[in-house]
C-alpha positions as CSV (number, residue, x, y, z in Angstrom):
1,X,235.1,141.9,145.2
2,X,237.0,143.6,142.3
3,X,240.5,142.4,142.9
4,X,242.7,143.7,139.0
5,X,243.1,145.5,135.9
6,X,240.6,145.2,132.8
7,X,242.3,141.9,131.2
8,X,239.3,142.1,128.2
9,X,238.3,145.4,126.4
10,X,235.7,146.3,124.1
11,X,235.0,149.4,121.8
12,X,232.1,151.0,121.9
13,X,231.9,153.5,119.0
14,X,228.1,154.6,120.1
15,X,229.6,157.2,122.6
16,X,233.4,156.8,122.5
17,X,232.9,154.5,125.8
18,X,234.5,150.8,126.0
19,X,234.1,148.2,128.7
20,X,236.6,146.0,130.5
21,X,236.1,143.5,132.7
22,X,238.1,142.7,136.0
23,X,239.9,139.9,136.2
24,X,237.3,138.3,138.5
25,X,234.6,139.1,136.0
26,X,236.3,137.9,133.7
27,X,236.9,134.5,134.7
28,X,233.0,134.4,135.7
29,X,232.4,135.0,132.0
30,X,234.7,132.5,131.2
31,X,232.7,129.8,132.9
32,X,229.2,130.5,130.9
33,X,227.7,129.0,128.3
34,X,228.6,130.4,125.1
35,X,224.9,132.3,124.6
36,X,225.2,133.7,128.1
37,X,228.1,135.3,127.0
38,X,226.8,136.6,124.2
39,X,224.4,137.9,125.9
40,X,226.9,139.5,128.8
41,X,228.4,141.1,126.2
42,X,225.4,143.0,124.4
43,X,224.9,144.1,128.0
44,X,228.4,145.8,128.9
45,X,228.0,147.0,125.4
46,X,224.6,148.6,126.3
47,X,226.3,149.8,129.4
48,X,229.1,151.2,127.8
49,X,226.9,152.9,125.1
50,X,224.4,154.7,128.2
51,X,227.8,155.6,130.7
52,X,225.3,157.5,133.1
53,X,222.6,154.7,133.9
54,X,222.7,154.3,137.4
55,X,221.4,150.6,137.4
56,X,218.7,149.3,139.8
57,X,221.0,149.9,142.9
58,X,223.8,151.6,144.3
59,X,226.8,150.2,147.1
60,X,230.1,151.5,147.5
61,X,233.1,148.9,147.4
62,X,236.2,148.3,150.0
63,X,237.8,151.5,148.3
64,X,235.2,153.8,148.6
65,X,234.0,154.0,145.1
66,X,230.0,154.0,144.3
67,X,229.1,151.1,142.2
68,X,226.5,149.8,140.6
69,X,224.7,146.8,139.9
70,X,222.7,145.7,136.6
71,X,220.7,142.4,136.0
72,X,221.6,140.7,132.9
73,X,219.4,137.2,132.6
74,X,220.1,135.5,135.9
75,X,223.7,137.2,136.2
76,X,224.2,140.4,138.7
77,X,226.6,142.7,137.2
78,X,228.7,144.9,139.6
79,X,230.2,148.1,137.7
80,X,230.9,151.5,137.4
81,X,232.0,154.4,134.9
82,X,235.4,155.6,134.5
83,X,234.4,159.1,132.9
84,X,238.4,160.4,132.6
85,X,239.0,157.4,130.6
86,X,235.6,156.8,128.8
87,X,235.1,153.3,130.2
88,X,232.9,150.9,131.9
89,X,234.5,149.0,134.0
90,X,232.6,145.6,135.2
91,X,233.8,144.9,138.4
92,X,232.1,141.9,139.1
93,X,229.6,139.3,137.9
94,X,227.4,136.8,140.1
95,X,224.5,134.6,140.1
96,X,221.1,136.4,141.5
């Protein structure tokens, strides 16, 4: 579940998009090894550089909002594009 605010942004200069991550996300990035981090993070970056792929699936969340989720290694990654703000936001990460 996406419970806060982006505490960790990113530019993205490739099309003016950034990512944040949630707080919950956050903390699940926290936890990884330092190369699965790396490699998070070349994700939301491709993410935030292609702001209309659709992933491999589609839910909507408590509020109502279409999601989307992306496979990054073994991680599921649960987000969506904020198009009046230019920004990714990754809502949530879990194991697959």
């Amino acid at each position: 579940s996406v419970c806060g605010p982006a505490p960790f942004e990113e530019d993205v200069s490739l099309t003016g998009y950034r990512y944040g991550l949630w707080a919950g996300a956050f903390e699940f990035w926290q936890t990884q090894p330092e190369e699965s981090r790396d490699e998070l993070q070349r994700h939301f970056e491709w993410l935030a550089a292609h702001p209309h792929y659709e992933g491999f699936a589609c839910d909507y969340d408590l509020s109502g909002r279409r999601v989307f989720l992306s496979i990054c290694g073994d991680i599921v990654v649960t987000y969506w594009p904020d198009h009046s703000v230019r920004m990714m936001q990754i809502g949530e990460l879990a194991n697959g």
